[in-house]
C-alpha positions in Angstrom: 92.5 77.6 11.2 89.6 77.3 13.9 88.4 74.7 11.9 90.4 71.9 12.9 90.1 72.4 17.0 89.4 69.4 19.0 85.4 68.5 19.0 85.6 68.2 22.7 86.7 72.2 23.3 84.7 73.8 25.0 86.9 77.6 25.8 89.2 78.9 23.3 90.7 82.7 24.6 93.2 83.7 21.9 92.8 87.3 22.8 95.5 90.1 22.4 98.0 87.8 19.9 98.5 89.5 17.0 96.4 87.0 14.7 95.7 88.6 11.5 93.2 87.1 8.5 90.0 86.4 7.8 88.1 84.3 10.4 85.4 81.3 9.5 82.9 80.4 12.6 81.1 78.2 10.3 82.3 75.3 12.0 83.5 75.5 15.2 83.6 72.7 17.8 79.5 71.8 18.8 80.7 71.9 22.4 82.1 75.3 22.7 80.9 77.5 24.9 83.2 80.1 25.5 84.9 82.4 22.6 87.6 85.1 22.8 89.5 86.6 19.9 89.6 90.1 21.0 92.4 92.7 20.1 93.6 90.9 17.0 93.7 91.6 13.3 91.1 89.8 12.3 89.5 91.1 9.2 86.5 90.8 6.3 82.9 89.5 6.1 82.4 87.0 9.1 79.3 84.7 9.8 77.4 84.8 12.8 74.6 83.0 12.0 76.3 79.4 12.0 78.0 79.9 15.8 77.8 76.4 18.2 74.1 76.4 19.6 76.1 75.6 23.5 77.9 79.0 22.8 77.2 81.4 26.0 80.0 84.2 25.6 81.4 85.5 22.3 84.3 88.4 22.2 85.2 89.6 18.9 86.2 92.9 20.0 88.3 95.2 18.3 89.1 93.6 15.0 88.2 94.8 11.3 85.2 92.2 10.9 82.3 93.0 8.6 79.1 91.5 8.3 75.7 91.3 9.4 72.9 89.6 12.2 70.0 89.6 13.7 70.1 88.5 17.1 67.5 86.2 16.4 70.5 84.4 14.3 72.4 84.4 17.5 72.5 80.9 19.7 69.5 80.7 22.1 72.1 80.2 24.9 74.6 83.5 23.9 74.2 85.4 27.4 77.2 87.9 26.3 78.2 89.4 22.9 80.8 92.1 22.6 81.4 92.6 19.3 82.4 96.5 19.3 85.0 98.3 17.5 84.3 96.4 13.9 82.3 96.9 11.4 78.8 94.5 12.0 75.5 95.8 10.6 72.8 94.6 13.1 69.4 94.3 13.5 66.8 92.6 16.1 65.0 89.7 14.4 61.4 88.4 15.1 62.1 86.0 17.5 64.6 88.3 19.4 62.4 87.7 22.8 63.1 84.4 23.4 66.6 84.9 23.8 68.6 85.1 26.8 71.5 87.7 25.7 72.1 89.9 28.4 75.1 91.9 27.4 75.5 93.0 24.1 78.3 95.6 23.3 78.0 97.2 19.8 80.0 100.3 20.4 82.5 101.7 17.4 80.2 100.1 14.9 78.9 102.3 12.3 75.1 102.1 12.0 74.7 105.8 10.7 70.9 104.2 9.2 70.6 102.4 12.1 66.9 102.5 13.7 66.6 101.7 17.1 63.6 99.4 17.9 63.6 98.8 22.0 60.1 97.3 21.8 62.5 94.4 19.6 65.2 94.2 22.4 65.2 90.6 24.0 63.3 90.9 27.9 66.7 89.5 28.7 68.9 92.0 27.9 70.4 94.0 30.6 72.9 95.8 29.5 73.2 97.2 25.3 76.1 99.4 24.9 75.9 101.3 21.6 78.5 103.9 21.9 79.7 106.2 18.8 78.0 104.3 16.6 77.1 107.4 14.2 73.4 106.4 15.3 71.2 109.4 13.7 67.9 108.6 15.2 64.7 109.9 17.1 65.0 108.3 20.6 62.1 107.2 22.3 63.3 107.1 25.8 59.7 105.9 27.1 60.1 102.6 24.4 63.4 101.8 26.5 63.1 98.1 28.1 62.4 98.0 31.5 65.1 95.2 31.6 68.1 97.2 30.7 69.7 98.2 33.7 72.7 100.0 31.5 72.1 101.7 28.2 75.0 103.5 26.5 74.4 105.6 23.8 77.0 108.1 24.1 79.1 109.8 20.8 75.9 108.8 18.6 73.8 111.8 16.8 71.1 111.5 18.1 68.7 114.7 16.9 65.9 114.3 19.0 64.6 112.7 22.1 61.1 112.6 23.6 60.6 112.4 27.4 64.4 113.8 28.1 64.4 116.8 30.7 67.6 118.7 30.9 
Protein backbone atom coordinates (compact mmCIF):
# COMPACT_ATOMS: atom_id res chain seq x y z
CA UNK A 1 0.00 0.00 0.00
CA UNK A 2 2.14 3.18 -1.39
CA UNK A 3 -0.33 5.11 0.30
CA UNK A 4 0.84 5.07 3.76
CA UNK A 5 4.89 5.81 2.99
CA UNK A 6 6.49 8.40 5.12
CA UNK A 7 5.69 12.13 3.83
CA UNK A 8 9.31 12.83 4.06
CA UNK A 9 10.40 10.02 1.17
CA UNK A 10 11.78 11.18 -1.26
CA UNK A 11 13.29 7.56 -3.35
CA UNK A 12 11.35 4.52 -3.26
CA UNK A 13 13.15 1.51 -5.75
CA UNK A 14 11.13 -1.62 -5.19
CA UNK A 15 12.12 -2.92 -8.51
CA UNK A 16 12.45 -6.71 -9.44
CA UNK A 17 10.28 -8.08 -6.14
CA UNK A 18 7.70 -9.97 -7.28
CA UNK A 19 4.83 -7.38 -6.15
CA UNK A 20 1.66 -8.18 -7.78
CA UNK A 21 -1.82 -5.99 -7.71
CA UNK A 22 -3.11 -3.03 -8.73
CA UNK A 23 -1.08 0.15 -8.03
CA UNK A 24 -2.65 3.69 -6.83
CA UNK A 25 -0.15 6.84 -7.45
CA UNK A 26 -2.90 9.15 -6.40
CA UNK A 27 -1.20 9.87 -3.36
CA UNK A 28 2.08 9.39 -3.00
CA UNK A 29 4.50 11.26 -0.62
CA UNK A 30 4.60 15.35 -2.02
CA UNK A 31 8.41 15.07 -1.58
CA UNK A 32 9.15 12.20 -3.78
CA UNK A 33 11.31 12.46 -6.42
CA UNK A 34 12.55 9.28 -7.43
CA UNK A 35 10.12 6.12 -8.41
CA UNK A 36 11.01 2.53 -9.28
CA UNK A 37 8.64 -0.34 -9.53
CA UNK A 38 10.01 -2.08 -12.51
CA UNK A 39 9.87 -5.90 -13.23
CA UNK A 40 6.91 -6.57 -10.99
CA UNK A 41 3.37 -7.72 -11.43
CA UNK A 42 1.71 -4.86 -11.19
CA UNK A 43 -1.53 -4.73 -13.05
CA UNK A 44 -4.95 -2.70 -14.30
CA UNK A 45 -5.87 0.97 -15.02
CA UNK A 46 -3.18 3.28 -13.23
CA UNK A 47 -3.26 7.14 -12.90
CA UNK A 48 -0.68 9.26 -14.02
CA UNK A 49 -2.08 12.33 -13.94
CA UNK A 50 -2.08 12.80 -10.00
CA UNK A 51 2.05 11.87 -9.65
CA UNK A 52 4.06 14.33 -6.87
CA UNK A 53 4.78 17.69 -8.83
CA UNK A 54 8.91 17.16 -7.19
CA UNK A 55 8.85 13.78 -9.12
CA UNK A 56 11.99 13.78 -11.69
CA UNK A 57 12.33 9.95 -12.57
CA UNK A 58 9.47 7.41 -12.85
CA UNK A 59 10.08 3.51 -13.90
CA UNK A 60 7.09 1.44 -14.32
CA UNK A 61 8.63 -0.85 -16.62
CA UNK A 62 7.51 -4.10 -17.45
CA UNK A 63 4.33 -4.60 -15.59
CA UNK A 64 0.62 -5.15 -16.91
CA UNK A 65 -0.48 -1.45 -16.29
CA UNK A 66 -3.22 0.14 -18.34
CA UNK A 67 -4.25 3.55 -18.80
CA UNK A 68 -3.77 6.67 -20.39
CA UNK A 69 -1.73 10.42 -20.42
CA UNK A 70 -0.79 13.17 -22.07
CA UNK A 71 2.54 14.33 -21.17
CA UNK A 72 1.15 17.54 -20.46
CA UNK A 73 -0.53 15.55 -17.34
CA UNK A 74 2.99 14.57 -16.42
CA UNK A 75 4.91 16.70 -13.46
CA UNK A 76 6.74 19.74 -14.93
CA UNK A 77 9.88 18.43 -13.26
CA UNK A 78 9.63 14.48 -14.75
CA UNK A 79 13.16 14.48 -16.64
CA UNK A 80 12.74 10.48 -17.18
CA UNK A 81 9.72 8.21 -17.91
CA UNK A 82 10.12 4.58 -18.81
CA UNK A 83 7.03 3.20 -18.89
CA UNK A 84 7.49 0.35 -21.63
CA UNK A 85 6.38 -3.09 -21.83
CA UNK A 86 2.59 -2.25 -20.40
CA UNK A 87 -0.23 -1.29 -21.84
CA UNK A 88 -0.43 2.94 -21.57
CA UNK A 89 -2.34 4.76 -24.31
CA UNK A 90 -0.46 8.10 -24.82
CA UNK A 91 -0.69 11.22 -26.29
CA UNK A 92 1.23 14.80 -26.33
CA UNK A 93 -0.96 17.43 -24.75
CA UNK A 94 -1.04 21.18 -25.50
CA UNK A 95 1.25 22.37 -23.19
CA UNK A 96 3.77 19.44 -23.88
CA UNK A 97 6.61 22.27 -24.65
CA UNK A 98 7.11 23.52 -21.47
CA UNK A 99 8.17 20.38 -20.05
CA UNK A 100 11.53 19.18 -19.31
CA UNK A 101 11.12 15.28 -19.99
CA UNK A 102 14.09 14.18 -21.62
CA UNK A 103 13.81 10.41 -21.80
CA UNK A 104 10.72 8.90 -22.37
CA UNK A 105 10.59 5.03 -23.15
CA UNK A 106 7.28 3.77 -24.56
CA UNK A 107 8.46 0.60 -26.14
CA UNK A 108 6.06 -2.74 -26.00
CA UNK A 109 3.09 -0.50 -25.76
CA UNK A 110 0.42 -1.05 -28.22
CA UNK A 111 -0.58 2.15 -29.99
CA UNK A 112 -1.66 0.37 -33.34
CA UNK A 113 -3.92 4.01 -33.85
CA UNK A 114 -1.30 5.79 -32.55
CA UNK A 115 -0.32 9.14 -34.62
CA UNK A 116 2.82 10.51 -34.22
CA UNK A 117 2.94 14.27 -33.85
CA UNK A 118 6.84 15.44 -33.47
CA UNK A 119 5.94 19.05 -33.95
CA UNK A 120 4.04 18.15 -30.21
CA UNK A 121 7.19 16.51 -28.64
CA UNK A 122 8.57 18.70 -25.71
CA UNK A 123 11.99 20.82 -27.04
CA UNK A 124 13.30 18.88 -24.15
CA UNK A 125 13.10 15.61 -25.03
CA UNK A 126 16.22 13.92 -26.11
CA UNK A 127 15.70 10.66 -26.31
CA UNK A 128 11.77 8.85 -27.21
CA UNK A 129 12.10 5.26 -27.57
CA UNK A 130 8.96 3.78 -29.15
CA UNK A 131 9.87 0.34 -30.13
CA UNK A 132 7.30 -2.48 -31.29
CA UNK A 133 4.63 -0.47 -30.49
CA UNK A 134 2.39 -1.79 -33.61
CA UNK A 135 2.72 2.01 -34.66
CA UNK A 136 0.91 2.02 -38.28
CA UNK A 137 1.80 5.41 -39.40
CA UNK A 138 3.15 7.83 -42.15
CA UNK A 139 6.48 9.07 -40.79
CA UNK A 140 7.57 12.43 -41.48
CA UNK A 141 11.23 12.15 -40.77
CA UNK A 142 11.68 16.04 -41.71
CA UNK A 143 8.83 16.87 -38.58
CA UNK A 144 11.48 14.97 -36.27
CA UNK A 145 12.74 17.41 -33.27
CA UNK A 146 15.91 18.70 -33.66
CA UNK A 147 16.27 17.89 -29.88
CA UNK A 148 16.07 14.19 -30.01
CA UNK A 149 19.45 12.94 -30.16
CA UNK A 150 18.01 9.02 -30.08
CA UNK A 151 14.73 8.05 -31.72
CA UNK A 152 13.70 4.33 -31.69
CA UNK A 153 11.12 3.25 -33.71
CA UNK A 154 12.06 -0.14 -34.53
CA UNK A 155 9.41 -3.42 -34.76
CA UNK A 156 6.59 -0.66 -35.46
CA UNK A 157 4.65 -0.82 -39.08
CA UNK A 158 5.41 1.90 -40.33
CA UNK A 159 3.96 2.03 -44.24
CA UNK A 160 5.55 4.90 -45.40
CA UNK A 161 8.21 7.47 -44.82
CA UNK A 162 8.99 10.71 -46.59
CA UNK A 163 12.61 11.97 -46.74
CA UNK A 164 14.12 8.24 -46.10
CA UNK A 165 16.93 7.18 -48.67
CA UNK A 166 17.86 3.56 -48.68
Amino acid sequence: DLTVLPPQLQTLDMSQCKFYGSLNLTLLPTSLCTLRLSSNLFMGFTDLSQLPQSLRTLDLSNNALKGSFTIDQLPPKLSFADLSLNVFTWGFGMEANSFGLTYLDLSGNTFAEAFLKFNRVPSSMRVLRLSSCLIKVSLQLASVPASLVHLDLSGNLLQSTSGLKL
